[in-house]
N, C-alpha and C positions, 0 to 999 in steps of 0.2 A: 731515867732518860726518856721512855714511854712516855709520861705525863709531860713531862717538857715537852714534848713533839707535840703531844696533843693541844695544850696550854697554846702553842706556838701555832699551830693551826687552826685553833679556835680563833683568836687573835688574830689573825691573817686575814679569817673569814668575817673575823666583825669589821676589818678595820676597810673591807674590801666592799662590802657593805655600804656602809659608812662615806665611804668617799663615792660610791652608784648614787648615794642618795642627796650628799652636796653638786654633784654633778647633775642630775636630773634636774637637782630644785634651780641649780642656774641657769638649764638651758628653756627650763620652763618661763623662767625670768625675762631670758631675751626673748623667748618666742614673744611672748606677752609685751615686751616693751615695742617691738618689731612691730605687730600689730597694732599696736594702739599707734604710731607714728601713724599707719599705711590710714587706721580711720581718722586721723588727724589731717593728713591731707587730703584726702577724700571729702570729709567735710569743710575745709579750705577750699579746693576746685569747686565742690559746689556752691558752697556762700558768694567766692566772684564769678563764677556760671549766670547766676542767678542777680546777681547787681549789674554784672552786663547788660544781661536780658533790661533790666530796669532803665538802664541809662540808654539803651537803644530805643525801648518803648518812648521814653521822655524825647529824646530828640526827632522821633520819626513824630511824635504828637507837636513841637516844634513845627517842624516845617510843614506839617497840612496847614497848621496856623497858618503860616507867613501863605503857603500858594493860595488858602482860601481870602485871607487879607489882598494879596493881588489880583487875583479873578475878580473878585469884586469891587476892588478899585478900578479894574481897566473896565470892567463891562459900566461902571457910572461913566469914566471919560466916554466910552461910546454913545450913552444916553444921551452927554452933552452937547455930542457935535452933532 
């Protein structure tokens, strides 16, 4: 009966074991997946951060065009008159 208990306690300790170590290995899983989401958007936010910033540059270059095209349109009407 000794050895059974022991047998049965060995077992208990392996099996205990055993499931610390499916358990860690999952929670290692999510942390890892958790993070890689967090730098997945992070690199999202910055890629349109950064295409804003582009399409703001483009439009603000835009319209110096156009007000330097009209400064210099009205200053020839003034030449003319």
């Amino acid at each position: 009966m000794a050895s059974f208990k022991k047998s049965f306690d060995g077992l208990k300790g392996t099996s205990h074991t055993a499931v610390k170590g499916v358990t860690d290995t999952a929670v290692q899983a999510a942390q890892e997946a958790v993070q890689q989401v967090a730098d997945s958007s992070k690199e999202t936010a910055n890629t349109a951060a950064q295409e804003a910033g582009r399409q703001t540059q483009a439009a603000i270059g835009k319209a110096a065009d156009k007000a330097t095209i009209t400064i210099k349109e009205f200053g020839q009407k003034l030449d003319t008159k």
